[in-house]
C-alpha positions as CSV (number, residue, x, y, z in Angstrom):
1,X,30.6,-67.8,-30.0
2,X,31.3,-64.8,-32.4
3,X,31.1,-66.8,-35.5
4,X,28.1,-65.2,-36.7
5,X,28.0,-61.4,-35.0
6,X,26.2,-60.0,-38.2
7,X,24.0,-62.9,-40.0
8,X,22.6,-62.8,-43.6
9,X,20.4,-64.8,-45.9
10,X,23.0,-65.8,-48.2
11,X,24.5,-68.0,-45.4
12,X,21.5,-69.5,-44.8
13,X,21.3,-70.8,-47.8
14,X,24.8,-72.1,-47.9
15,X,23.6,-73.4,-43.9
16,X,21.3,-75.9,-45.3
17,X,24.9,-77.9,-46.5
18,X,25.8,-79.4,-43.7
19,X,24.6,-80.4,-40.5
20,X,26.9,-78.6,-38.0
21,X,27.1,-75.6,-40.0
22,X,22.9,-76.0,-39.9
23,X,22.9,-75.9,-36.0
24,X,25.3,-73.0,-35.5
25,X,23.9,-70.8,-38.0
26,X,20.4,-71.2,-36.9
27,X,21.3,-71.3,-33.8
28,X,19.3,-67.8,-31.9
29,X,22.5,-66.8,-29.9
30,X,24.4,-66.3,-32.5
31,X,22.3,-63.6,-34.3
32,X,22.9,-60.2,-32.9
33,X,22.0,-58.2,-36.0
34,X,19.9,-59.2,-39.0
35,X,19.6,-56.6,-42.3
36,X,16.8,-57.5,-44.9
37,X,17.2,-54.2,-46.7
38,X,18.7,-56.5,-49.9
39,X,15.5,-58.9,-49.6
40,X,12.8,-55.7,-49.0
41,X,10.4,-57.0,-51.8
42,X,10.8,-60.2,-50.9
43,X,10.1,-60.2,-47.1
44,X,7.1,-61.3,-45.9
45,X,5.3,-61.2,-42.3
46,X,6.3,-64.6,-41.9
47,X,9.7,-64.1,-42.4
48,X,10.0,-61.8,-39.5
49,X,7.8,-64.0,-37.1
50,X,10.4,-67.0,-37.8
51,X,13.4,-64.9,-37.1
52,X,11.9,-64.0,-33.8
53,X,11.0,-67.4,-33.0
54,X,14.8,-68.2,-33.7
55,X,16.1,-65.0,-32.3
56,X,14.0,-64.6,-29.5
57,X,16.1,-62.6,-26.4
58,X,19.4,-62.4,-28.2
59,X,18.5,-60.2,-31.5
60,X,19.4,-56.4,-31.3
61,X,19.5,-55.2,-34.6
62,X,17.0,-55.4,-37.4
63,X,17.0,-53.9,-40.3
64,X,13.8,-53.8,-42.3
65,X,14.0,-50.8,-44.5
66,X,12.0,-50.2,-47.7
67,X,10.3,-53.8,-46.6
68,X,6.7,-52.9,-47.6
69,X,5.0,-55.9,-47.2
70,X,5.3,-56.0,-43.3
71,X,2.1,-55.4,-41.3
72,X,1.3,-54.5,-37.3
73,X,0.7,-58.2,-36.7
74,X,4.2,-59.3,-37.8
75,X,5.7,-56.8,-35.3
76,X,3.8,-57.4,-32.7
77,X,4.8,-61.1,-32.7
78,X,8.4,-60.1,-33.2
79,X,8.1,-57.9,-30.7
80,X,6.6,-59.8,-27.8
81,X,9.3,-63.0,-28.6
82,X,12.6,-60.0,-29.2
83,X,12.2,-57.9,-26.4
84,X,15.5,-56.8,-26.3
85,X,15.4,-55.0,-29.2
86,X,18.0,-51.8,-29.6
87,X,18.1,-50.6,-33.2
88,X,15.3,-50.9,-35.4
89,X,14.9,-49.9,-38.7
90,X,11.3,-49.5,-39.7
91,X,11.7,-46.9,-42.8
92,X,9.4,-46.8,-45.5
93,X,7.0,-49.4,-44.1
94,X,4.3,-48.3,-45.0
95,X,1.7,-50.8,-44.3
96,X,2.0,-50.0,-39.8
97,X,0.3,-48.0,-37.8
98,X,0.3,-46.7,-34.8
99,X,-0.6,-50.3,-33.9
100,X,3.0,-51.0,-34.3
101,X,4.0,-48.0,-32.0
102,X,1.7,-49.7,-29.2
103,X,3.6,-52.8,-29.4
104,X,7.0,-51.4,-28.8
105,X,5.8,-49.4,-25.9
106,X,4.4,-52.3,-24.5
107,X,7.1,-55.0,-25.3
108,X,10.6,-53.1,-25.6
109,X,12.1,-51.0,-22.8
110,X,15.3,-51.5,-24.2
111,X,14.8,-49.6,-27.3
112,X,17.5,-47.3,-28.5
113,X,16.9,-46.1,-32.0
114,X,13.9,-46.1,-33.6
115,X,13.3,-44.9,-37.5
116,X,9.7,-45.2,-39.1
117,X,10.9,-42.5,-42.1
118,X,7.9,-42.4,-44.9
119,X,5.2,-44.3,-42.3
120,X,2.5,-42.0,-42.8
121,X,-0.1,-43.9,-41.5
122,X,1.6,-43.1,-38.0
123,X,1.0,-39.9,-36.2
124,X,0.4,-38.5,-32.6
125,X,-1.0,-41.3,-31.4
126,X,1.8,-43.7,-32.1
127,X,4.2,-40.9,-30.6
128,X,2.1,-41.2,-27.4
129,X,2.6,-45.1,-27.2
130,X,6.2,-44.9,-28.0
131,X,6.8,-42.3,-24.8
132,X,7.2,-45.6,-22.4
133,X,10.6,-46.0,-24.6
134,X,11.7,-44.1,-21.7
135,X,15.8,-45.1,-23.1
136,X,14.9,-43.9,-26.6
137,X,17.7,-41.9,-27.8
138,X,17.5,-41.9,-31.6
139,X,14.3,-41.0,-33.4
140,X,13.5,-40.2,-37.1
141,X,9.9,-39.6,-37.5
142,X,10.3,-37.8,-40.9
143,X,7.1,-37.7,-43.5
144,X,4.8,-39.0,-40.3
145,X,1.9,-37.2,-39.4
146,X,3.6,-36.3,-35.9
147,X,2.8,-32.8,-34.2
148,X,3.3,-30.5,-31.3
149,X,1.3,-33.6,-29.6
150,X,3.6,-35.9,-30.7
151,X,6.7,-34.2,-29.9
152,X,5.0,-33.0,-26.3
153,X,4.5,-36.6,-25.3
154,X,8.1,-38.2,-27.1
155,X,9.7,-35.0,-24.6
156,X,7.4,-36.1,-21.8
157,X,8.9,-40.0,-21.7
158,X,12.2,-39.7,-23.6
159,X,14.0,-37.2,-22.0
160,X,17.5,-39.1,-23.1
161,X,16.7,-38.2,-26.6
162,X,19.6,-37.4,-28.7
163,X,19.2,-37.1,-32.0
164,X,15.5,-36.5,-33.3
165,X,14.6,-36.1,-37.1
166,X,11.1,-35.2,-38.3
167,X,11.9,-33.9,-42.1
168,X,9.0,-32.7,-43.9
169,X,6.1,-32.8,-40.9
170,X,4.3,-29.9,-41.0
171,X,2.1,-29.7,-37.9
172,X,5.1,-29.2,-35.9
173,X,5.3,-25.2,-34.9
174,X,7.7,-23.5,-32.5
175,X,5.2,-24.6,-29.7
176,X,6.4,-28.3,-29.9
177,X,9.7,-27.2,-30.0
178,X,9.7,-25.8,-26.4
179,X,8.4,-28.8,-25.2
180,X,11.1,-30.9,-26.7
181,X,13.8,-28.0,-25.7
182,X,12.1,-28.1,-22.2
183,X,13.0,-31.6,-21.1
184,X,15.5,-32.9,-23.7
185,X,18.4,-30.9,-22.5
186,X,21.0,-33.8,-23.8
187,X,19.7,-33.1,-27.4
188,X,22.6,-33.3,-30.0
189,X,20.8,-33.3,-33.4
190,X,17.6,-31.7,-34.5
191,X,16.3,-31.7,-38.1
192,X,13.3,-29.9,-39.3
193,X,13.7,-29.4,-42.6
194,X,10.6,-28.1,-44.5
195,X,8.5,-28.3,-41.5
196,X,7.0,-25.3,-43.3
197,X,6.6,-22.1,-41.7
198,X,5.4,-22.7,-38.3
199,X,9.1,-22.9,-37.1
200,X,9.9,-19.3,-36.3
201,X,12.3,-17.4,-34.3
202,X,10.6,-18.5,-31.1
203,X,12.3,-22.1,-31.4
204,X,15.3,-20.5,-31.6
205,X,15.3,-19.3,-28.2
206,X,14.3,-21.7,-26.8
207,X,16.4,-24.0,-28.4
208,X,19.4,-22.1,-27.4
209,X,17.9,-21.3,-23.8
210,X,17.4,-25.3,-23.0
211,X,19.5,-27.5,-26.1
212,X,22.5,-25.6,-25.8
213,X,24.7,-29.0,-26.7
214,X,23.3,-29.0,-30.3
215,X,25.8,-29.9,-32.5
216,X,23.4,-30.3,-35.5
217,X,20.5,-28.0,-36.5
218,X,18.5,-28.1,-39.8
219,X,15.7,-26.2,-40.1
220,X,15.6,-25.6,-43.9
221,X,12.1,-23.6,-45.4
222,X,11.4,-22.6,-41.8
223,X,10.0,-18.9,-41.1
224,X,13.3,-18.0,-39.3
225,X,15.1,-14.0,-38.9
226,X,18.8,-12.9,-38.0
227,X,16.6,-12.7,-34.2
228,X,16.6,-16.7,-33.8
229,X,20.1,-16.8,-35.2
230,X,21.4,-14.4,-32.8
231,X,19.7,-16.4,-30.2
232,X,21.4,-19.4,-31.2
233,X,24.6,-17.5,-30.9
234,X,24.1,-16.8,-27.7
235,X,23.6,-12.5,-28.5
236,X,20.6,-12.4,-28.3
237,X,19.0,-9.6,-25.3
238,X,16.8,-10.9,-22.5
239,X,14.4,-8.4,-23.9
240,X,14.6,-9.0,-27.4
241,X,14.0,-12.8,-26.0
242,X,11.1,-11.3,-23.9
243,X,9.8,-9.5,-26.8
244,X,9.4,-12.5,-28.5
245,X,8.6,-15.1,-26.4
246,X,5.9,-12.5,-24.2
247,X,6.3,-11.0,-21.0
248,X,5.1,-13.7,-19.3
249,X,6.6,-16.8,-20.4
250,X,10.2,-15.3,-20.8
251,X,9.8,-14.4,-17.1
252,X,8.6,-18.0,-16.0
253,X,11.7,-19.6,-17.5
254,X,15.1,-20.3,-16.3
255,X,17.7,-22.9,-18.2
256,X,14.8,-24.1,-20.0
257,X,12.6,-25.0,-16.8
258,X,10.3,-23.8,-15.2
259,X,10.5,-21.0,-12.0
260,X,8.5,-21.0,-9.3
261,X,8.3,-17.8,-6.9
262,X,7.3,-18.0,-3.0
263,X,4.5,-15.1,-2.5
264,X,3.8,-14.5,0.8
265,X,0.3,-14.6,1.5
266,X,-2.8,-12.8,3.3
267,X,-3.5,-15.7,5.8
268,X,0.1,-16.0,6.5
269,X,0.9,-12.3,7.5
270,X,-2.6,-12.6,9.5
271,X,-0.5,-15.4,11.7
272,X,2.0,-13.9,12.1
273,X,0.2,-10.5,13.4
274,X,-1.9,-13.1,15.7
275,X,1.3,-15.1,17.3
276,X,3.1,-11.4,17.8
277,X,-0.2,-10.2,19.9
278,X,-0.1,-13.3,22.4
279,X,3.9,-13.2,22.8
280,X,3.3,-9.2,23.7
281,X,0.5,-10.8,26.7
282,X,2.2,-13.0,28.2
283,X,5.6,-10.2,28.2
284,X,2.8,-8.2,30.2
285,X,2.2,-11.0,32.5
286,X,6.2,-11.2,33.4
287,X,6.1,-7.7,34.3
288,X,3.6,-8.0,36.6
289,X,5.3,-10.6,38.4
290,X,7.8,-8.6,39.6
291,X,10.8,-9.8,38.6
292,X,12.8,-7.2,37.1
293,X,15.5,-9.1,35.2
294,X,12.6,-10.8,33.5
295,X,10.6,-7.4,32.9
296,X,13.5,-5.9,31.1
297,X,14.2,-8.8,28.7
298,X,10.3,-9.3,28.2
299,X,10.0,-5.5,27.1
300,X,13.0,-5.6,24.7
301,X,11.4,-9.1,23.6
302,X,8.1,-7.2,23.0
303,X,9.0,-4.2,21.5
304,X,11.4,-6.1,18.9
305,X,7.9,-8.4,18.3
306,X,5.9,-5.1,17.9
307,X,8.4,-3.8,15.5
308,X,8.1,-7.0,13.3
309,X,4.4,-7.5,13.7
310,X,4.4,-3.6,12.0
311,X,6.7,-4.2,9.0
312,X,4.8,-4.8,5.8
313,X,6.0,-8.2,4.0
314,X,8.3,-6.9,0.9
315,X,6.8,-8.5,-2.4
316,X,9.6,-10.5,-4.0
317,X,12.4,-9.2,-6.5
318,X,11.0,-10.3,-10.8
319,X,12.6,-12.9,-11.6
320,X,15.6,-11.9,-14.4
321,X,14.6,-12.1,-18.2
322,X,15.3,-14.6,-20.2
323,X,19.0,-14.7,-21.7
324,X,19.5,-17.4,-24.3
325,X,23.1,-19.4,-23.5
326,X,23.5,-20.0,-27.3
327,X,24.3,-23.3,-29.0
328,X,28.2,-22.6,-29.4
329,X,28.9,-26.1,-30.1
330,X,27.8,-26.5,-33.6
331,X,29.5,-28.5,-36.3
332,X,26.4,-28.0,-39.2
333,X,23.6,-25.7,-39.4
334,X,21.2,-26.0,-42.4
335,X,18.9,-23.2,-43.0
336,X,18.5,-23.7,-46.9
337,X,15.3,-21.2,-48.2
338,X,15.1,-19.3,-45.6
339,X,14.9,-16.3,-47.0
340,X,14.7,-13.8,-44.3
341,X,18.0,-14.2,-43.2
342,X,21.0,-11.6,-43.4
343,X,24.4,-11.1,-43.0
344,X,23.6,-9.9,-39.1
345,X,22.4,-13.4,-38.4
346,X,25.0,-15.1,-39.8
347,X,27.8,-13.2,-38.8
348,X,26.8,-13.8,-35.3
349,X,26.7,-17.5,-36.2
350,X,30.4,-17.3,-37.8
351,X,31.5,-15.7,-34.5
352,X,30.2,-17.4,-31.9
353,X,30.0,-21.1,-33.4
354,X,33.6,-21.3,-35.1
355,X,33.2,-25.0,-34.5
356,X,31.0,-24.8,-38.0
357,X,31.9,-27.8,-40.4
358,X,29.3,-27.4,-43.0
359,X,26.8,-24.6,-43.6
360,X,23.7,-24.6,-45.9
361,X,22.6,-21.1,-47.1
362,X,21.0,-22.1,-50.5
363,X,18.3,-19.9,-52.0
364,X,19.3,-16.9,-48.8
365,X,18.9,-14.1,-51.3
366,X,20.2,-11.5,-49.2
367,X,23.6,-13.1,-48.4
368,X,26.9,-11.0,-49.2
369,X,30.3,-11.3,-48.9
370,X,30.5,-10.3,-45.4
371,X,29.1,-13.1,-44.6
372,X,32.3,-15.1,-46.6
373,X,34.5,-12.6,-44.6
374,X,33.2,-13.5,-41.4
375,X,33.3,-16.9,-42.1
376,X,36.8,-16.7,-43.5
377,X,38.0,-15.1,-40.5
378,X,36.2,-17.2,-37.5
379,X,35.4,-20.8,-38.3
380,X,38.5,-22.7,-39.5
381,X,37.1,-26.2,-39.5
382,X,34.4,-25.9,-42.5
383,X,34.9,-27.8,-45.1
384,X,31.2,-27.9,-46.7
385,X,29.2,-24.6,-47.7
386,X,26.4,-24.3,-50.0
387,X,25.9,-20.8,-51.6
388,X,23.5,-21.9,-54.6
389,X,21.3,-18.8,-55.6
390,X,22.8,-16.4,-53.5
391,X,22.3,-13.8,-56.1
392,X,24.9,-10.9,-54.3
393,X,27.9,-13.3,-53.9
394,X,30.8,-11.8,-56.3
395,X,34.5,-13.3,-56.8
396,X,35.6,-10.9,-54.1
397,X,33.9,-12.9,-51.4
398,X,35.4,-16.0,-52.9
399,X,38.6,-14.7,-52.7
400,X,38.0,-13.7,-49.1
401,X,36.9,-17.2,-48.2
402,X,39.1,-19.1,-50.1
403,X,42.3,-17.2,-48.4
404,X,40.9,-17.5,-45.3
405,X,41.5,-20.0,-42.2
406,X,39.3,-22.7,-43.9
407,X,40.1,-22.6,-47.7
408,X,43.5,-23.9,-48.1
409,X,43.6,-27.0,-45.7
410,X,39.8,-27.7,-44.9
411,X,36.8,-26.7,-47.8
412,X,36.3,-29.7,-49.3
413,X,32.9,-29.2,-50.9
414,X,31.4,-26.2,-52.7
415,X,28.8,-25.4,-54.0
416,X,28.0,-21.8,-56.1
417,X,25.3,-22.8,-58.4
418,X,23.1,-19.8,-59.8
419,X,25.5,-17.2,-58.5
420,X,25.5,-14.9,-62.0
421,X,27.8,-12.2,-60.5
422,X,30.9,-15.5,-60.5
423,X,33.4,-15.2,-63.1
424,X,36.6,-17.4,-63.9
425,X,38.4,-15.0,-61.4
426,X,36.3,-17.0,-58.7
427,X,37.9,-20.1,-60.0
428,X,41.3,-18.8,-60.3
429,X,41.1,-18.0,-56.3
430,X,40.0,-21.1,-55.2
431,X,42.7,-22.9,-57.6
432,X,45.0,-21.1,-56.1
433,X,44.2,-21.7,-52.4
434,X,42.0,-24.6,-52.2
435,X,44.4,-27.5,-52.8
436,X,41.5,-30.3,-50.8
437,X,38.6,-28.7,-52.7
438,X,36.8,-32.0,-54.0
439,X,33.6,-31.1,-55.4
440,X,32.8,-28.0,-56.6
441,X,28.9,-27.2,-58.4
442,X,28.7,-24.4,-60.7
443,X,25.5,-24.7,-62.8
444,X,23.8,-21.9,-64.7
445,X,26.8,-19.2,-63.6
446,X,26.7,-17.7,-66.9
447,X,29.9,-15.9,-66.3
448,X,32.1,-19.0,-65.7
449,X,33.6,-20.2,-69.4
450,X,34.4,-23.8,-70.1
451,X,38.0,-22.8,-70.3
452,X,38.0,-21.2,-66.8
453,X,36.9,-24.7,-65.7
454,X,39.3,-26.6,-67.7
455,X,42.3,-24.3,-66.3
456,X,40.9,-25.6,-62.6
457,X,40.4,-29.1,-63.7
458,X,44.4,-29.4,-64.5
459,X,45.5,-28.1,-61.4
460,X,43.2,-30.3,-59.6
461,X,42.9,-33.7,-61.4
462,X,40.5,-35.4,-58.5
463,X,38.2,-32.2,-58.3
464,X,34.8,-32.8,-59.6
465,X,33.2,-29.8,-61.1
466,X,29.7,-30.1,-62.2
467,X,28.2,-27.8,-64.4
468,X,26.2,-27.0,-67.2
469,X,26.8,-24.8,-70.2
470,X,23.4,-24.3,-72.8
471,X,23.7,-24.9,-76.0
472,X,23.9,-21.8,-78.1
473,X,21.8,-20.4,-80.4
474,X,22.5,-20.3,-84.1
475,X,22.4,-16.6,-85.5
476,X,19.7,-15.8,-87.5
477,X,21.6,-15.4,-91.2
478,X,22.3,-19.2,-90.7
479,X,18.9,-19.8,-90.3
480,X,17.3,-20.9,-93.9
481,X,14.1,-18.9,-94.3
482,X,11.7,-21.2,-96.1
483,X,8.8,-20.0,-97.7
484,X,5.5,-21.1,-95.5
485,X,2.5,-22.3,-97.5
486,X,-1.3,-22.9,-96.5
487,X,-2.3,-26.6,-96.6
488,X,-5.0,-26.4,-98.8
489,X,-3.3,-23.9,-101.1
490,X,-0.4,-27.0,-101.6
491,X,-3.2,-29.6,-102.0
492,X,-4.8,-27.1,-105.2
């Protein structure tokens, strides 16, 4: 019966009407999915043990978002009746634990997606409980207190992990990035966004050494260099990788895992010396014998085994260094603040990943109009780019970009805010070109004139152009000088 797929309150209300209609829609098989997100201030723990009582083995969706008034007990109830949970939609609950994480480790094989945004009173712990989700393959863990722990035991038990978002924790460094890169090779989206600035170059590589199906990668306010970059465009040397990674560990992997290297050992060779010594008696035994066939195959036996028993073991070849593969397959990179980054990085990026859809370079001070070049030239499907405060960017790099392979059929969405070096010949270019451009931002450019944007606005009647012009100051002759008395002077 696929009269109710996707169930709400509101017909339960109008349920209560009739009979029949009572018994279907209260009837459990028919509820697949349930969404409370409307009713968050409303819902109470009781609420969700009744709809697992109803539910029981035939609800896959919840949706409790922004439904603050649900605790651990609630959830473990629903979980131990709903056991074949899928999607689940815990954000900004922030009443559970890592109670709750328990009980889904314990009571729900079959979960899928998982996101406890803004649940702060869960950290490594709950990540460590949620691990036996071993068919999790969406998590958003943003604004938790999850690090390299967490994401060392998540990479341990979910290695089908897809897309993973943890926005804003800041205990996660590069370190808890290998692990994840180390295990979840099917990993398609990554977001660490203001993870602070224990993200560095080092999760680059190996991000593009075992993640190299990434298709989305934010790492926005993260301490990253053109280096990581050009690891993630697959440029990077093996011993520029070596260099940062160490020696040691850049040595030790191979496609993200581990490499293991047969040394021949002491006790071995001391065998083998020993088996060569009793094979040479018993050739010296045949000889004796008298049978000269024998004696002639014996002695070229034993002087081959003498031969071998003399040759000194060869130590094994070191193992190549490590050359990151590159995640060529990205469609959006975000790396917003990071202000380290040039126009090497990115145009290895523009190069290499000409699959690029949107790109995030706000607040990159050093950013030029190569970059716009490269990007013009190599990545025809981007249609988002965000160049707010990128001090260096002129109209000539607009022009670049907005003739290129992306600006007449696919930029959609631009955003130039704080540039100061823009003028109305900026606008002119992308009017001319840019015939999908919906959305353009172009606050504080103190070059850009109201009419420039009014000349754009006609040719483009559905273009949104936000942006903000200061009020002027009056001159000072129209300023009436009053004269300025003391208080007490007025009062005698």
């Amino acid at each position: 019966m696929e009269t109710f797929p996707v169930y709400s309150i509101t017909n339960g209300i109008v349920a209560s009407n009739g009979k029949f209609w009572y018994d279907c829609a209260f009837d459990g098989s028919n509820w697949k999915s349930i969404n409370l997100f409307e009713f968050q201030r409303d819902v109470q723990p009781k609420v969700i043990e009744k709809i697992a009582q109803r539910s029981r083995g035939f609800l896959r969706e919840l949706f409790l978002k922004g439904c603050r008034n649900v605790t651990d007990d609630a959830i473990k109830r629903f979980t131990q009746l709903c056991r074949l949970i899928e999607y689940l939609n815990l954000s900004g609950c922030q009443n559970l634990t890592n109670d709750t994480c328990e009980y889904l480790g314990q009571n729900c094989p079959q979960l899928i997606t998982l996101l406890i945004e803004s649940c702060s009173k869960i950290d490594n712990t709950g990540m460590e409980s949620l691990s036996r989700c071993s068919n999790l393959a969406v998590l958003d863990v943003s604004w938790c207190g999850i690090g390299d722990r967490g994401l060392t035991a998540i990479a341990r038990g979910c290695k089908n992990l897809q897309r993973f978002r943890a926005v804003g924790c800041r205990d996660i460094t590069s370190r808890g990035v290998e692990r994840l890169a180390r295990r979840c090779h099917g990993l398609l989206l990554l977001n660490l966004n203001y993870c602070g600035q224990g993200i560095t170059d080092e999760a680059l590589v190996h991000l593009a050494t075992g993640c190299t199906e990434l298709r989305v990668l934010a790492l926005s306010h993260c301490a990253i260099t053109d280096i990581g970059l050009r690891a993630i465009a697959g440029t990077l040397s093996p011993t520029a990788a070596a260099s940062i990674l160490g020696p040691g560990e850049s040595a030790g992997l191979q496609n993200g895992s581990a490499l293991v290297l047969r040394v021949p050992s002491h006790a071995s060779s001391n065998g083998h010396a020993s088996r060569s010594a009793s094979e040479e008696n018993e050739a010296g035994a045949a000889v004796a014998s008298g049978d000269d066939a024998d004696q002639e195959r014996s002695g070229r036996g034993s002087a081959l085994r003498r031969q071998s028993s003399l040759t000194v073991p060869t130590p094994p070849s070191p193992p190549a260094p490590l050359a990151p593969v590159g995640c060529l397959h990205l469609t959006t990179l975000e790396i917003a603040r990071c202000s380290a980054v040039t126009d090497i990085g990115l145009t290895a990026i523009a190069r290499a990943c000409n699959k690029l859809e949107k790109l995030d370079l706000e607040d990159c001070g050093l950013v030029t109009d190569t970059t716009l070049a490269k990007l013009a030239v190599h990545c025809p499907h981007l249609n988002n780019l965000i160049l707010s405060h990128c001090d260096q960017i002129t109209d000539e790099g607009i022009a670049r970009l907005a003739e290129g392979l992306c600006g007449p059929d696919q930029l959609q969405e631009l955003a130039m805010d704080n540039c100061p070096l823009l003028t109305d010949t900026a606008l002119e270019h992308l009017g001319s070109n840019c015939r999908r451009l919906q959305r353009l931002d172009l606050y504080d450019c103190q070059q850009i004139t109201k009419q420039g944007i009014f000349n754009l606005e006609s040719q483009y009647p559905h273009l949104q152009v936000h942006a903000y012009f200061a009020p002027g100051t009056p001159p000072t002759s129209a300023l009436e000088r009053r004269r300025r008395y003391c208080r007490c002077c007025r009062i005698i």
